[in-house]
DRENLOVEX-501619 format. One record per residue (C-alpha): residue number from 1; residue in three letters; x, y, z. Coordinates in nm, 4 decimals. Example, Ala and Ser with C-alpha at 12.3 -4.5 7.8 and 13.67 -1.06 7.14 Angstrom:
<rs>
<r resi="1" resn="ALA" px="1.2300" py="-0.4500" pz="0.7800"/>
<r resi="2" resn="SER" px="1.3670" py="-0.1060" pz="0.7140"/>
</rs>
This chain:
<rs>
<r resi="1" resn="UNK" px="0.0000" py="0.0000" pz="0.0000"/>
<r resi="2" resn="UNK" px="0.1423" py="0.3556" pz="-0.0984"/>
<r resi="3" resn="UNK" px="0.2138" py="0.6162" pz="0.1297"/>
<r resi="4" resn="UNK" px="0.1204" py="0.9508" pz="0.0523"/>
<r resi="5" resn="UNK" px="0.0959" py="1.3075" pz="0.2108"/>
<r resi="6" resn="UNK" px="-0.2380" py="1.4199" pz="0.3101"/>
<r resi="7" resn="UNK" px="-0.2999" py="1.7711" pz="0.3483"/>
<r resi="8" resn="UNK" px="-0.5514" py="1.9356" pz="0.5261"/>
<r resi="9" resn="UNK" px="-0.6173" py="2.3486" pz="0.4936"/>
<r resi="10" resn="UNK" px="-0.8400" py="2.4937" pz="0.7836"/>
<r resi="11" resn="UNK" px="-1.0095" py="2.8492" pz="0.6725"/>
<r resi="12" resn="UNK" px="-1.3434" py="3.0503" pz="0.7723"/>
<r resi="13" resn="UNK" px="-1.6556" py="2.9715" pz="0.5654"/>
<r resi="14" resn="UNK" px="-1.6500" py="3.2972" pz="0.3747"/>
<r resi="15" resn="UNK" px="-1.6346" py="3.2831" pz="-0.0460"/>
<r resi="16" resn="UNK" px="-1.7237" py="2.8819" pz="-0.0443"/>
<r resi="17" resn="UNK" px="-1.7891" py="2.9101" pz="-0.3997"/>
<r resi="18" resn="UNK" px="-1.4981" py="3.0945" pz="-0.4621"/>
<r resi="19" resn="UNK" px="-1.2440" py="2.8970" pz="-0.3000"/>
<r resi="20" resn="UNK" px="-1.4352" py="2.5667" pz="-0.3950"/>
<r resi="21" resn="UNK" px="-1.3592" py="2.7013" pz="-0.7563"/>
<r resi="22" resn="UNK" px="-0.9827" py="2.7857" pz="-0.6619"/>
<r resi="23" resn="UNK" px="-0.9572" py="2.4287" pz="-0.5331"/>
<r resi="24" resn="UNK" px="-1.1141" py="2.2773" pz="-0.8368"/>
<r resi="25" resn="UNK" px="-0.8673" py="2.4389" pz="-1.0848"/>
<r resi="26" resn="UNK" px="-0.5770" py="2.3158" pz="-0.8713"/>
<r resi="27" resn="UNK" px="-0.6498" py="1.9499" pz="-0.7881"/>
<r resi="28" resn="UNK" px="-0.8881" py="1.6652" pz="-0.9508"/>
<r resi="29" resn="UNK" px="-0.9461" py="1.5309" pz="-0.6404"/>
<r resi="30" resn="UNK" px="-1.0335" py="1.6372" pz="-0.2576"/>
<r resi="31" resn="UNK" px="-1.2622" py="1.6799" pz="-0.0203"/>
<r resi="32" resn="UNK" px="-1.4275" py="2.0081" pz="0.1289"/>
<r resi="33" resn="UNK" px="-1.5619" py="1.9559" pz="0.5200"/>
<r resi="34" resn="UNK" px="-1.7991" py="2.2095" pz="0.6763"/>
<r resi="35" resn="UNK" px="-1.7060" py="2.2239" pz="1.0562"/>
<r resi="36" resn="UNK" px="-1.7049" py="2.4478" pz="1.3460"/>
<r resi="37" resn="UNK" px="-1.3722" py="2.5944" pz="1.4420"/>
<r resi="38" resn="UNK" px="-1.3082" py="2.8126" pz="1.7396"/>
<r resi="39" resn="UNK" px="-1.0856" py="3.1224" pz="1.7387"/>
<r resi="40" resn="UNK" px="-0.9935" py="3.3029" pz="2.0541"/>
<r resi="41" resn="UNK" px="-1.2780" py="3.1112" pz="2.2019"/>
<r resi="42" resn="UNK" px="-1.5185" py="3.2520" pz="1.9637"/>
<r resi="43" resn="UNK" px="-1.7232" py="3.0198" pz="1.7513"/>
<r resi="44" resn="UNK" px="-1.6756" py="3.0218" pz="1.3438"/>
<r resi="45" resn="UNK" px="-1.8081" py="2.8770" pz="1.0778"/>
<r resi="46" resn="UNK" px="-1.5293" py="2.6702" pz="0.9536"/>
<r resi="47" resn="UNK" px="-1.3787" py="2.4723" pz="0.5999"/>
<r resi="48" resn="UNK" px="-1.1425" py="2.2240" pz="0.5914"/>
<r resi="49" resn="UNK" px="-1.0104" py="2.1499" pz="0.2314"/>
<r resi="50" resn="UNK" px="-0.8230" py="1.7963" pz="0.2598"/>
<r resi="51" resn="UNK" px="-0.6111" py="1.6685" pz="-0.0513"/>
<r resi="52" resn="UNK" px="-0.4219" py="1.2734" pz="-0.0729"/>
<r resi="53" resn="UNK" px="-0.1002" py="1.2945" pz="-0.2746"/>
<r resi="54" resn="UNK" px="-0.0834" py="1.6537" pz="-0.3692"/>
<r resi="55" resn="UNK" px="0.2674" py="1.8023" pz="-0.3893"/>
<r resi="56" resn="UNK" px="0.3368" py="2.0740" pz="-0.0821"/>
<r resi="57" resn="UNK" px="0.4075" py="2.3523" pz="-0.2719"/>
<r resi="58" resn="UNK" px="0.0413" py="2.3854" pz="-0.4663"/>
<r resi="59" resn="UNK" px="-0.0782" py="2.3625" pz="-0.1160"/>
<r resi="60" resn="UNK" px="0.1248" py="2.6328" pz="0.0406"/>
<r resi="61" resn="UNK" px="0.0399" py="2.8719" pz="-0.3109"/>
<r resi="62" resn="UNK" px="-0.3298" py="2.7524" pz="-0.2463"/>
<r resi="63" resn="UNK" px="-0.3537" py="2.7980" pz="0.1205"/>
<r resi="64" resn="UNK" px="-0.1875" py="3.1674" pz="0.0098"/>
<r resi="65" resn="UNK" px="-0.4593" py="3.2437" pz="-0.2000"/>
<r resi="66" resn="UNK" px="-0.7310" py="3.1122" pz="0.0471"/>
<r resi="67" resn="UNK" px="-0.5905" py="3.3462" pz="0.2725"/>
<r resi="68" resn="UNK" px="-0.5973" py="3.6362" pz="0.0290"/>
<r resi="69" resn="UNK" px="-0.9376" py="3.5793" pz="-0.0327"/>
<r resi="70" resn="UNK" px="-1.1147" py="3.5938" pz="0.2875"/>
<r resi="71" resn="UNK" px="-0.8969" py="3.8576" pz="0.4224"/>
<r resi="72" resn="UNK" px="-0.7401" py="3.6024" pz="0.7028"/>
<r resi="73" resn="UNK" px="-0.4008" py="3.6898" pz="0.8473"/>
<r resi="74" resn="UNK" px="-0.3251" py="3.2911" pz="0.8387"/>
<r resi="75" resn="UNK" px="-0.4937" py="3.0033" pz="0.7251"/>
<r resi="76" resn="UNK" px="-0.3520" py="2.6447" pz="0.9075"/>
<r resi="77" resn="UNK" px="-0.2087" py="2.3760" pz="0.7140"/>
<r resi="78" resn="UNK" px="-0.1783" py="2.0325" pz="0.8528"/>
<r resi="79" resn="UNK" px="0.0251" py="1.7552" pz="0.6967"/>
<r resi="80" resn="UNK" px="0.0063" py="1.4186" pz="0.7458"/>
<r resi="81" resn="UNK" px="0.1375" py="1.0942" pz="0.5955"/>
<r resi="82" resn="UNK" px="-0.0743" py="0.8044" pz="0.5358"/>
<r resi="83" resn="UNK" px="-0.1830" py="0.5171" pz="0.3284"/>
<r resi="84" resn="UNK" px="-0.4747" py="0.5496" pz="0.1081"/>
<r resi="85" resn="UNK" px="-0.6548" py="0.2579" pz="-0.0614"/>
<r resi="86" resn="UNK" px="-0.9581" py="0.2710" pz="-0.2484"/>
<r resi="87" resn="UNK" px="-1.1813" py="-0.0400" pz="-0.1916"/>
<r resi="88" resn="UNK" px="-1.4114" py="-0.1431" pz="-0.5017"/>
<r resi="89" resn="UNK" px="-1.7105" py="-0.3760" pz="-0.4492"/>
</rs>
């Protein structure tokens, strides 16, 4: 089973459409959680953008323009490594 990077970018919920579009251009595959982060103890509407087996750099540029976007003085990153199998009936 191959390992691989998985990347995880945490941002508000603010221009969904936008950054889903952003994220769409950049990668064929991810997925796009809606949670609830807290910041300073203050509640948020929250995204989390995770991508298997995408190269670090097009993260860091898209986690950059994420940023940018919502007007966010950082935007977290989290990498992990893993294995990911698909399973196929």
């Amino acid at each position: 089973m191959p390992t691989s990077d998985i990347f995880r970018i945490y941002t508000e919920e603010k221009n969904k459409r936008d950054i889903l579009r952003l994220v769409e251009k950049a990668f064929d595959n991810f997925t796009l959680q809606p949670t609830l982060g807290y910041y300073k103890g203050e509640p948020e509407k929250s995204i989390v953008i995770e991508i298997v087996g995408a190269r670090e750099p097009a993260v860091k540029e898209m986690a950059l323009k994420i940023r940018k976007m919502n007007g966010q003085k950082s935007v977290l990153i989290i990498k992990l490594r893993g294995q990911a199998k698909t399973y196929r009936a």
